[in-house]
Biopython code that builds the backbone (N, CA, C, O; Angstrom):
import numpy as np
from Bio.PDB.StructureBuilder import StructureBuilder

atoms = [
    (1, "UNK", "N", (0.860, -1.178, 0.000)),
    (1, "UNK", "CA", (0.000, 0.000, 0.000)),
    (1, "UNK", "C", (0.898, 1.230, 0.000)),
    (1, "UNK", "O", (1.915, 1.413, 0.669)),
    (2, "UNK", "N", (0.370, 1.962, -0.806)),
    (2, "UNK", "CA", (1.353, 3.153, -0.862)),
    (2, "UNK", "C", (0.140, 4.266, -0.637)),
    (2, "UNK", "O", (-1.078, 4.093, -0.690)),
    (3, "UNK", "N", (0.914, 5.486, -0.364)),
    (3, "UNK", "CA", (0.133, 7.194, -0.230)),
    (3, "UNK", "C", (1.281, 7.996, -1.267)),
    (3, "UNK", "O", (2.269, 7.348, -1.614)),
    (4, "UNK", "N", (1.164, 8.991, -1.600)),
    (4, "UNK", "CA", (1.769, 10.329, -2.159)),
    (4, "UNK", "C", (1.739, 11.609, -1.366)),
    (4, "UNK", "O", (0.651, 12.159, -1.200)),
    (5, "UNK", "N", (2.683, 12.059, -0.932)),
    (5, "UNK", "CA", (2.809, 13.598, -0.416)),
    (5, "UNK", "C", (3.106, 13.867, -1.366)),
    (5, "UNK", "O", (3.159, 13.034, -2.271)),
    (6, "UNK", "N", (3.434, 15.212, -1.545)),
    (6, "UNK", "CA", (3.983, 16.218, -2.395)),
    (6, "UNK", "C", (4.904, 16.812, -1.852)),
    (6, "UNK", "O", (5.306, 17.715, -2.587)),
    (7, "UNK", "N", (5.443, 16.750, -0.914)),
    (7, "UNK", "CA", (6.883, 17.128, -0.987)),
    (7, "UNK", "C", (7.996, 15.932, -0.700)),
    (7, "UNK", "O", (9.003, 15.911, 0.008)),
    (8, "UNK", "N", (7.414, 15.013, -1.504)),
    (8, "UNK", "CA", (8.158, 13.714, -1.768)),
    (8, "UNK", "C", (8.553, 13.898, -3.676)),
    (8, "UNK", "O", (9.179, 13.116, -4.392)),
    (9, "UNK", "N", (8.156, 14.707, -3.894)),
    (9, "UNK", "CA", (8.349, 14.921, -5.277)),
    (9, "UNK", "C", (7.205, 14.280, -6.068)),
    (9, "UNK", "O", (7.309, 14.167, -7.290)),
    (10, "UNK", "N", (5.899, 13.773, -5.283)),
    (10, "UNK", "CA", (5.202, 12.857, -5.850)),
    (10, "UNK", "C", (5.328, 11.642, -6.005)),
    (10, "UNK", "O", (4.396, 10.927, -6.374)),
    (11, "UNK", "N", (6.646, 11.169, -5.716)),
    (11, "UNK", "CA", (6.719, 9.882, -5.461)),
    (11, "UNK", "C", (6.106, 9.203, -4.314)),
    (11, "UNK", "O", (6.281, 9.729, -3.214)),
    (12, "UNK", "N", (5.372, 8.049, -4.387)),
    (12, "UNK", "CA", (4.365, 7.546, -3.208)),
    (12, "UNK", "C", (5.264, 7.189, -2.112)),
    (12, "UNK", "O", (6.474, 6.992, -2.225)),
    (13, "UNK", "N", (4.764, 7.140, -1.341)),
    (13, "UNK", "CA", (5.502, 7.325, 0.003)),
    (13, "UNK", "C", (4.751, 5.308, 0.710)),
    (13, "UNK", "O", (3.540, 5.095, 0.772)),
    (14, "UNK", "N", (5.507, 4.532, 0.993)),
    (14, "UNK", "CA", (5.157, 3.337, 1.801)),
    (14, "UNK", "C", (4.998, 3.529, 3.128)),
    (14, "UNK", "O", (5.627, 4.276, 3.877)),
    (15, "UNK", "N", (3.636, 2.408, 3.477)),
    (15, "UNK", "CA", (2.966, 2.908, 4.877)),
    (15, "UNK", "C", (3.509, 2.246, 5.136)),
    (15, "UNK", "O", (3.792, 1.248, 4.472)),
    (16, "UNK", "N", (4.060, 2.648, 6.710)),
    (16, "UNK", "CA", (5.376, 2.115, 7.885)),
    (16, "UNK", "C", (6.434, 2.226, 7.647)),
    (16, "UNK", "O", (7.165, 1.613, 8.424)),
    (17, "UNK", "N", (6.992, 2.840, 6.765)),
    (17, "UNK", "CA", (8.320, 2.924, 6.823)),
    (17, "UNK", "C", (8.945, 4.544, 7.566)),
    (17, "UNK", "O", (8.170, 5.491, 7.706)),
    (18, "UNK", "N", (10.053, 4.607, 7.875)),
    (18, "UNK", "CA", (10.776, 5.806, 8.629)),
    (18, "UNK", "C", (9.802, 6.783, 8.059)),
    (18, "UNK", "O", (8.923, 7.305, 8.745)),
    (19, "UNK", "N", (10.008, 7.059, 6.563)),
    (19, "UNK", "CA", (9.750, 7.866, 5.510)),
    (19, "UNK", "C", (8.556, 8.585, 6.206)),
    (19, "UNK", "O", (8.362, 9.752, 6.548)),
    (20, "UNK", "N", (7.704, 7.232, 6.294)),
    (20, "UNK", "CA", (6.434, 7.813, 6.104)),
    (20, "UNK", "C", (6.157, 8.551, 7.699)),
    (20, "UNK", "O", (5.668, 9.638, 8.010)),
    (21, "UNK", "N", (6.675, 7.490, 8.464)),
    (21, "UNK", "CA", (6.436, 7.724, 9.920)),
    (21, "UNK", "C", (6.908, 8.917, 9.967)),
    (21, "UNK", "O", (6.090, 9.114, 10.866)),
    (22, "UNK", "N", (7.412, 9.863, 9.876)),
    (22, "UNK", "CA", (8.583, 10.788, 9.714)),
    (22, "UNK", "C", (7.527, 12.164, 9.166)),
    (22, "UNK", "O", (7.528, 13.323, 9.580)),
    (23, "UNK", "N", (6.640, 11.506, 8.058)),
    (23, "UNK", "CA", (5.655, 12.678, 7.452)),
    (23, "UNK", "C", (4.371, 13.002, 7.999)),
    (23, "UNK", "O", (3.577, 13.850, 7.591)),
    (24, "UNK", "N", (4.265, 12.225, 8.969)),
    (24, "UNK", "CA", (2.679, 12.208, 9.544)),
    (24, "UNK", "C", (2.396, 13.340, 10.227)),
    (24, "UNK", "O", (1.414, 14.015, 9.919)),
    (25, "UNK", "N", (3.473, 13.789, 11.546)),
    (25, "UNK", "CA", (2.898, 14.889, 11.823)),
    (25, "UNK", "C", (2.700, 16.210, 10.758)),
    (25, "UNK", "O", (1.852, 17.098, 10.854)),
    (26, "UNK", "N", (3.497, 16.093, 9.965)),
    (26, "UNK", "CA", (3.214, 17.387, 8.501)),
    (26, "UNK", "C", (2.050, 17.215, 8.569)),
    (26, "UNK", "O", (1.238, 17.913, 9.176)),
    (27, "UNK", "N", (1.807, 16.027, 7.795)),
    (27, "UNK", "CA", (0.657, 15.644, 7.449)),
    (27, "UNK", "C", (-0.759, 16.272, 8.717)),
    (27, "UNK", "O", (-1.556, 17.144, 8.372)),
    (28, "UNK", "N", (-0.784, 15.809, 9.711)),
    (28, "UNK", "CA", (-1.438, 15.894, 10.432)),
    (28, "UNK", "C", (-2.099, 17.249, 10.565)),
    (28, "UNK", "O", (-3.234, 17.637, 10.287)),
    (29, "UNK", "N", (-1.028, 17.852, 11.082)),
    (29, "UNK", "CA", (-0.942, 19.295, 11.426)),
    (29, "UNK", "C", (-1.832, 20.453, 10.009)),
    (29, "UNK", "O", (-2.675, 21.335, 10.173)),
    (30, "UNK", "N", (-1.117, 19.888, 8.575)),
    (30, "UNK", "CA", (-1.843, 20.831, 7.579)),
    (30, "UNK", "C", (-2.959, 20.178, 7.258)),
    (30, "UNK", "O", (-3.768, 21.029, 6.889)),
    (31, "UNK", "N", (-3.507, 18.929, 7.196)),
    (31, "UNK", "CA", (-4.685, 18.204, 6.865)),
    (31, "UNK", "C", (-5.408, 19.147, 8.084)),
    (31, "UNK", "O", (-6.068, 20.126, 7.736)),
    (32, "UNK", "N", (-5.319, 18.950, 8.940)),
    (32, "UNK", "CA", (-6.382, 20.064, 10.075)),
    (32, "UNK", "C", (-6.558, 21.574, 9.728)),
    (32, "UNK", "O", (-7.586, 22.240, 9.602)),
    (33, "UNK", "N", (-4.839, 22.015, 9.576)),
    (33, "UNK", "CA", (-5.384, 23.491, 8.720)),
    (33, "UNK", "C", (-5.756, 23.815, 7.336)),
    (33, "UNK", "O", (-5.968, 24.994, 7.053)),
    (34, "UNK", "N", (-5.872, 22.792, 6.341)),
    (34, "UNK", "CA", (-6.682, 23.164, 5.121)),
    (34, "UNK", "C", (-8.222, 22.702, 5.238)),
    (34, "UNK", "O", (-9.118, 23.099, 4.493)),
    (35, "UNK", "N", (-8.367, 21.820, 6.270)),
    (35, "UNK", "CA", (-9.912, 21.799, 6.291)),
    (35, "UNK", "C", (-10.621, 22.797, 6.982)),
    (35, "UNK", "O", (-11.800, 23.091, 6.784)),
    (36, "UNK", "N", (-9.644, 23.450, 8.032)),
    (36, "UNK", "CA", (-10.409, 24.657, 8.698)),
    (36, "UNK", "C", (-10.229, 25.791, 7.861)),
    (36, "UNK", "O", (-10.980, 26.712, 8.185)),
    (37, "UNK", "N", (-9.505, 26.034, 6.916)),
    (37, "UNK", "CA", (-9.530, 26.887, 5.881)),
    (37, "UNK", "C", (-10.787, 26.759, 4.934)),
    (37, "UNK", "O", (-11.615, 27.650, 4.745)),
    (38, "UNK", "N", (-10.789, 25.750, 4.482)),
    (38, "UNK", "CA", (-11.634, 25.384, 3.474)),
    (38, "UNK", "C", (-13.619, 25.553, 4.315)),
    (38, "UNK", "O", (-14.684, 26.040, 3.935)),
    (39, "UNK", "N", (-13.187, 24.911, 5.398)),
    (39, "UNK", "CA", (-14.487, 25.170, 5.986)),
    (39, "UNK", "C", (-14.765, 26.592, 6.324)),
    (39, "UNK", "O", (-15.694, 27.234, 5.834)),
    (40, "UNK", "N", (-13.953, 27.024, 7.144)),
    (40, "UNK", "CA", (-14.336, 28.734, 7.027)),
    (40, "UNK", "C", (-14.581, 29.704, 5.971)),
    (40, "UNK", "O", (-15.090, 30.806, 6.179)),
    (41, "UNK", "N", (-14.086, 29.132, 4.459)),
    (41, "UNK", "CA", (-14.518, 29.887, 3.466)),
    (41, "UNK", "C", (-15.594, 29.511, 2.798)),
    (41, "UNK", "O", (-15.994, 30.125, 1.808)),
    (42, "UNK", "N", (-16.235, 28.334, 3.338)),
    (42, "UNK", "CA", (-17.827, 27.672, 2.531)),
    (42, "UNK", "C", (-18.359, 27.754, 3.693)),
    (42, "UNK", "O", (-19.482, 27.483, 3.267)),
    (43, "UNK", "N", (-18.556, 27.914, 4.962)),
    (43, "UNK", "CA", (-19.301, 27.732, 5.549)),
    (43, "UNK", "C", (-20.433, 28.557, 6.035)),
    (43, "UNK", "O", (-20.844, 28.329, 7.173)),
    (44, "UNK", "N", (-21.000, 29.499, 5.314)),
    (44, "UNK", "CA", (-22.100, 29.871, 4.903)),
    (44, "UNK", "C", (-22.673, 29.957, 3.196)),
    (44, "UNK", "O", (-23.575, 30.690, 2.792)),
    (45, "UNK", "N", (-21.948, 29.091, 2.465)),
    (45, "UNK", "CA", (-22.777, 28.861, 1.177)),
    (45, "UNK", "C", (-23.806, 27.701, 1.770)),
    (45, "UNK", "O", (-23.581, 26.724, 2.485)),
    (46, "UNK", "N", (-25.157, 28.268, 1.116)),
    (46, "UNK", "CA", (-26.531, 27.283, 1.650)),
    (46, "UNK", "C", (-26.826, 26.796, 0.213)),
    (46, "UNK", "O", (-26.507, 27.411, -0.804)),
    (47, "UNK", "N", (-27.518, 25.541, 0.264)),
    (47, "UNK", "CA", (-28.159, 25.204, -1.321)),
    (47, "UNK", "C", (-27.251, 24.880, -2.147)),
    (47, "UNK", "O", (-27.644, 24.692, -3.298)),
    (48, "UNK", "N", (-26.002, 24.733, -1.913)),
    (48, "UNK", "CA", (-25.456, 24.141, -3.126)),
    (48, "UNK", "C", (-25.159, 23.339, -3.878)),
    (48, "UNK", "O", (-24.196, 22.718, -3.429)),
    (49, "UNK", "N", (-25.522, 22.915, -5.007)),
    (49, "UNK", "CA", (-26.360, 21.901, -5.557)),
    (49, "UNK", "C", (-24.941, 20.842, -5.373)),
    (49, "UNK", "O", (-23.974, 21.274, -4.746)),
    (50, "UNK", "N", (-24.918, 19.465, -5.959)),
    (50, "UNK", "CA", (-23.397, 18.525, -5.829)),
    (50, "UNK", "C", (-23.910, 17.930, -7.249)),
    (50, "UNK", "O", (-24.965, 17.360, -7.526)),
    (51, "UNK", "N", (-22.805, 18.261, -8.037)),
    (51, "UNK", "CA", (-22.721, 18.539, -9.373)),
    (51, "UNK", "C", (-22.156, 16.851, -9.559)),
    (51, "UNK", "O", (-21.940, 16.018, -8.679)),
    (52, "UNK", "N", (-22.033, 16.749, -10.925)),
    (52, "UNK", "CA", (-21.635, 15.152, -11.267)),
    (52, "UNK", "C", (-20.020, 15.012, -10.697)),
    (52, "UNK", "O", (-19.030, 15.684, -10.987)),
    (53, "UNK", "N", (-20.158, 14.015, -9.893)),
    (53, "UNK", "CA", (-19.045, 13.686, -9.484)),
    (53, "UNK", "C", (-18.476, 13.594, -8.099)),
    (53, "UNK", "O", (-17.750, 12.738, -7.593)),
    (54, "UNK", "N", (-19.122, 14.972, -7.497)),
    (54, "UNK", "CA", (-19.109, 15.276, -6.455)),
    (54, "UNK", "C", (-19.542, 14.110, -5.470)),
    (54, "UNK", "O", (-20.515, 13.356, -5.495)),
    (55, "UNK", "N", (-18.246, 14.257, -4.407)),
    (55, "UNK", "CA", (-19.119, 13.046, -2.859)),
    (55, "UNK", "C", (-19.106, 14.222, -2.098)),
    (55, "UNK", "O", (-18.962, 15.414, -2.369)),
    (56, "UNK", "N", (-19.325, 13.473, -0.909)),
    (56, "UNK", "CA", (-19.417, 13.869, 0.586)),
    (56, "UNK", "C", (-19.092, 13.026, 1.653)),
    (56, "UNK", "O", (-20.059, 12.492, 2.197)),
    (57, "UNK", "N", (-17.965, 12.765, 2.100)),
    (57, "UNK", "CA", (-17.308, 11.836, 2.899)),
    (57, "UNK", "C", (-17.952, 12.170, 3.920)),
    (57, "UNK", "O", (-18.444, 13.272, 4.161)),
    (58, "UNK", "N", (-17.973, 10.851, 4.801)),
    (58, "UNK", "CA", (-18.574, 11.007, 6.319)),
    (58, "UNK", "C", (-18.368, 9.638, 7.464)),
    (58, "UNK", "O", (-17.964, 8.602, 6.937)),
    (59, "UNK", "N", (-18.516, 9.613, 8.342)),
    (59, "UNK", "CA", (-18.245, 9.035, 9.356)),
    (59, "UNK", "C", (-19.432, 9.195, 10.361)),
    (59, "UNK", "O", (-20.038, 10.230, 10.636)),
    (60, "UNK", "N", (-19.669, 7.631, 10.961)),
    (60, "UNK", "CA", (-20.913, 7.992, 11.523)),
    (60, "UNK", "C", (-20.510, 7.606, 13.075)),
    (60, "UNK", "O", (-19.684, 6.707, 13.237)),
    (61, "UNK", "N", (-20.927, 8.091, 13.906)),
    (61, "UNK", "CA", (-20.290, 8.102, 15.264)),
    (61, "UNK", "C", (-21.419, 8.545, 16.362)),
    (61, "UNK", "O", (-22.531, 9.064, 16.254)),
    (62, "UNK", "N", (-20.865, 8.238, 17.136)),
    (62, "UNK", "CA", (-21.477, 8.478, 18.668)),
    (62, "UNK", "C", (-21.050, 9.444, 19.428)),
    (62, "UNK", "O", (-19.822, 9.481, 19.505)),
    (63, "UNK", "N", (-21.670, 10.328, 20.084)),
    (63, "UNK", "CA", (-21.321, 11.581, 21.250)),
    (63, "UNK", "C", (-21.502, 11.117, 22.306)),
    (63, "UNK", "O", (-22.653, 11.202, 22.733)),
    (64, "UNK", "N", (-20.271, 10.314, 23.331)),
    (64, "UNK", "CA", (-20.885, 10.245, 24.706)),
    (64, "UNK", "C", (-20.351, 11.602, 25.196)),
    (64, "UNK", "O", (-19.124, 11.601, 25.301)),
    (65, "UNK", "N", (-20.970, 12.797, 25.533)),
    (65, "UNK", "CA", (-20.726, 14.100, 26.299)),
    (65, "UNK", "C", (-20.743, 13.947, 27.603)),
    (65, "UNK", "O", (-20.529, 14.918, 28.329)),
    (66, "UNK", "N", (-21.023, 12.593, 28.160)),
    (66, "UNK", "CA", (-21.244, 12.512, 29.393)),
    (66, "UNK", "C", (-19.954, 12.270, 29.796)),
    (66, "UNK", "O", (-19.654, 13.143, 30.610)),
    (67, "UNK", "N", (-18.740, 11.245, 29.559)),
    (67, "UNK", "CA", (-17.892, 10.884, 29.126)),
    (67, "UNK", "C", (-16.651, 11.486, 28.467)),
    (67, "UNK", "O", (-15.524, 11.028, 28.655)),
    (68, "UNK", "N", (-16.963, 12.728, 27.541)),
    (68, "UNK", "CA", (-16.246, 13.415, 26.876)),
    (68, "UNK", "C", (-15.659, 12.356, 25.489)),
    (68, "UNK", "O", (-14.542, 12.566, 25.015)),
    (69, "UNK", "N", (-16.410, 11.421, 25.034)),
    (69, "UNK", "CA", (-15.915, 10.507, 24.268)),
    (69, "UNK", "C", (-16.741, 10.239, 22.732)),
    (69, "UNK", "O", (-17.971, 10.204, 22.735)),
    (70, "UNK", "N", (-16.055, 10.077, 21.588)),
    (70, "UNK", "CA", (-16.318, 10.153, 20.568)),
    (70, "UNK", "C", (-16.349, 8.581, 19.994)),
    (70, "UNK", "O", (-15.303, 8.101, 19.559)),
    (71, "UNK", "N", (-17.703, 7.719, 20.009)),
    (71, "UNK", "CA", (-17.364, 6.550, 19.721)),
    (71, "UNK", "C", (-17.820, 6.326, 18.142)),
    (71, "UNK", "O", (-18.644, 7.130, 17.705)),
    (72, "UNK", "N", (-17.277, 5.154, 17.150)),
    (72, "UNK", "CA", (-17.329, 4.941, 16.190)),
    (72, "UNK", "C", (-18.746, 4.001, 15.920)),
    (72, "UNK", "O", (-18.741, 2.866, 16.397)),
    (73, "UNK", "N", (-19.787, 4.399, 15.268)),
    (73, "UNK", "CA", (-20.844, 3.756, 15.093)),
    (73, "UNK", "C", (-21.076, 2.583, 14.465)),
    (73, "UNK", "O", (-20.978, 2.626, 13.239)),
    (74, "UNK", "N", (-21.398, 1.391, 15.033)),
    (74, "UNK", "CA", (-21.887, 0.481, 14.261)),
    (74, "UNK", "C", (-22.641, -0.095, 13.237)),
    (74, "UNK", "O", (-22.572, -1.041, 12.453)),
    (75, "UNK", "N", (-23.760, 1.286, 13.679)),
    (75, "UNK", "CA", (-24.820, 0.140, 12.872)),
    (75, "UNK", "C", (-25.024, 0.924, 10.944)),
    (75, "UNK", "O", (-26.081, 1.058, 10.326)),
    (76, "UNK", "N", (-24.098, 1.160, 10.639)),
    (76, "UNK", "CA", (-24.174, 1.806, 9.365)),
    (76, "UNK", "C", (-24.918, 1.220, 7.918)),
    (76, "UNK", "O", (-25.468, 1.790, 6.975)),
    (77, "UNK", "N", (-24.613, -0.358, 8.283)),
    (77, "UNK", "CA", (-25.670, -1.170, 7.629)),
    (77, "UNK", "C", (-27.486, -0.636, 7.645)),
    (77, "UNK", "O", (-28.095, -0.517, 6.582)),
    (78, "UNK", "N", (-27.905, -0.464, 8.501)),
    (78, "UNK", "CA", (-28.978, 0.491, 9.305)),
    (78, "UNK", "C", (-29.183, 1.450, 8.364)),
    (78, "UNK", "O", (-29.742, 1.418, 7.268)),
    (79, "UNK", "N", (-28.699, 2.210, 8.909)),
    (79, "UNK", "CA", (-28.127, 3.794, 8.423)),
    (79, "UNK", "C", (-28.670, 4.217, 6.930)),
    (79, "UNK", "O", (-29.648, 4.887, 6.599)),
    (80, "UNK", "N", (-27.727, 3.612, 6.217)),
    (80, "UNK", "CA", (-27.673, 3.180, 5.122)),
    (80, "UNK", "C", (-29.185, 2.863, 4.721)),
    (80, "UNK", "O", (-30.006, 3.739, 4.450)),
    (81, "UNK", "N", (-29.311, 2.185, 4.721)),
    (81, "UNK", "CA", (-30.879, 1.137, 4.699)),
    (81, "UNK", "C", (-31.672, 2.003, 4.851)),
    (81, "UNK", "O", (-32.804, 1.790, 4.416)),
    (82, "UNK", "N", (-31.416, 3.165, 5.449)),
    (82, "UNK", "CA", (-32.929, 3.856, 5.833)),
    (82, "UNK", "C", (-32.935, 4.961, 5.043)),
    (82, "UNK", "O", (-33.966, 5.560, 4.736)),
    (83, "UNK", "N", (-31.723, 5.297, 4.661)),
    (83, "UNK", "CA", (-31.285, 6.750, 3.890)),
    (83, "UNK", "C", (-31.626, 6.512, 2.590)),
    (83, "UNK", "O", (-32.025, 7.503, 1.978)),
    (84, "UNK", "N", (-31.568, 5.115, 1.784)),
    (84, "UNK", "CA", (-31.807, 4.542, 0.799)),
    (84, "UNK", "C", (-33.173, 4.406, 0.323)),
    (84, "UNK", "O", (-33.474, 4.299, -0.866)),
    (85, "UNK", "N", (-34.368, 4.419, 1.752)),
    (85, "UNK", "CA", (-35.974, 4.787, 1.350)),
    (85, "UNK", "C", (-35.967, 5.965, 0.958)),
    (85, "UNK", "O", (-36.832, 6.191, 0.111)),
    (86, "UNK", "N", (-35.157, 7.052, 1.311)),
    (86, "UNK", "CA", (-35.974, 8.201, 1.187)),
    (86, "UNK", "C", (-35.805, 8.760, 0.126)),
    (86, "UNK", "O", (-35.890, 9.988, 0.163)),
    (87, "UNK", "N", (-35.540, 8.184, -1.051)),
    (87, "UNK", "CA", (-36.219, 7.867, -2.767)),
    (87, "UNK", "C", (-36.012, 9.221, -3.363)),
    (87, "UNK", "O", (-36.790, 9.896, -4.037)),
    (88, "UNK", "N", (-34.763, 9.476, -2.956)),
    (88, "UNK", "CA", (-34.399, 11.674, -2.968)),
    (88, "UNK", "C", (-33.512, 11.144, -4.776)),
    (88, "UNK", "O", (-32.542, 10.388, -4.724)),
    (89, "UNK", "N", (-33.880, 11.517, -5.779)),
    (89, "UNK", "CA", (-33.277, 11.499, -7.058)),
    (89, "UNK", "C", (-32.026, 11.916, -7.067)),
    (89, "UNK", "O", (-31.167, 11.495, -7.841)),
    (90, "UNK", "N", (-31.793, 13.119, -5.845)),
    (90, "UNK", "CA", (-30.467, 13.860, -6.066)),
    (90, "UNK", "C", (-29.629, 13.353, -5.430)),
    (90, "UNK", "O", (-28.630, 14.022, -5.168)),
    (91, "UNK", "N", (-29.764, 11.677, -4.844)),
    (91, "UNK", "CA", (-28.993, 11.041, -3.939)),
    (91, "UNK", "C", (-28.508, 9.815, -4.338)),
    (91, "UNK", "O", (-29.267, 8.960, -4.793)),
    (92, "UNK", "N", (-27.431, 9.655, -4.226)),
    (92, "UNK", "CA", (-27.309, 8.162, -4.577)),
    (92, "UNK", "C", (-26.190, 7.772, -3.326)),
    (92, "UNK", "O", (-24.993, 8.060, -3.314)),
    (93, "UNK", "N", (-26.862, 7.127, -2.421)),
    (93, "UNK", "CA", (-26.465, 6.738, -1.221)),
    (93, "UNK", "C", (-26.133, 5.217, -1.564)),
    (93, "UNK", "O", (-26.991, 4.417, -1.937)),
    (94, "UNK", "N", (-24.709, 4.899, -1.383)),
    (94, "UNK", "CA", (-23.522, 4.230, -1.355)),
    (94, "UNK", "C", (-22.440, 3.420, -0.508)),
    (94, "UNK", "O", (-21.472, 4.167, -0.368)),
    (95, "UNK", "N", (-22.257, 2.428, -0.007)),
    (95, "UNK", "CA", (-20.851, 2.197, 0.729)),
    (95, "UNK", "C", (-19.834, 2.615, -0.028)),
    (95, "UNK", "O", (-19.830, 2.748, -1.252)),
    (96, "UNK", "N", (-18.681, 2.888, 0.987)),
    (96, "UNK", "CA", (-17.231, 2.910, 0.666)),
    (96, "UNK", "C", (-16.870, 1.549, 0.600)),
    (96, "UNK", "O", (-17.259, 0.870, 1.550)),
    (97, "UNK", "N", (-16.145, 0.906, -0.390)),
    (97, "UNK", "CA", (-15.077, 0.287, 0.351)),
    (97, "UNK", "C", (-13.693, 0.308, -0.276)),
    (97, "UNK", "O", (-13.342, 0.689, -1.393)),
    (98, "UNK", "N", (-12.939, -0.244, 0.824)),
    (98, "UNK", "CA", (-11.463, -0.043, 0.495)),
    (98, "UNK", "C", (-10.498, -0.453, 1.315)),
    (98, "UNK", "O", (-9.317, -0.274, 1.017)),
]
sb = StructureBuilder()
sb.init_structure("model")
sb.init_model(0)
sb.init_chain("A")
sb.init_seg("    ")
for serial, (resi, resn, name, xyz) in enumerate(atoms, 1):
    if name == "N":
        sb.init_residue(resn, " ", resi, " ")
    sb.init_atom(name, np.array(xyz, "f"), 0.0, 1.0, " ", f" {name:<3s}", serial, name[0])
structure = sb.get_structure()
């Protein structure tokens, strides 16, 4: 399995090695600040349509606030299943896999 940074020259970078171990916090650190970039500059466009091609990644999870804990949801099979009645044309609700 390989990834690509870009300041590898584009050459893919192998998961577990020094290399990579070595790039993660980069990684880490600007993956958090281009999404808070990116979110602060869309985050009042309303209505906007998702043109051919377009996804919307997501993750489905649990809030224990009681706890302070963020758990990973199970039942997505579910989920799925139910999002799939609601017969919306502009949707085409999907698994990932990979």
């Amino acid at each position: 399995i390989t990834m690509g940074l870009l300041t590898t020259g584009g050459q893919p970078m192998k998961w577990g090695t020094p290399e990579n171990e070595s790039a993660r916090p980069h990684v880490l650190a600007h993956g958090i600040e281009q999404f808070l970039n990116i979110f602060s500059k869309y985050k009042l466009v309303k209505e906007s349509p998702f043109l051919w091609g377009d996804e919307l990644e997501h993750n489905l999870v649990k809030l224990d606030a009681k706890n302070g804990n963020v758990l990973l949801a199970l039942n997505a099979a579910e989920v799925l299943d139910r999002l799939v009645t609601l017969n919306d044309a502009q949707v085409d609700w999907r698994p990932e896999y990979g």
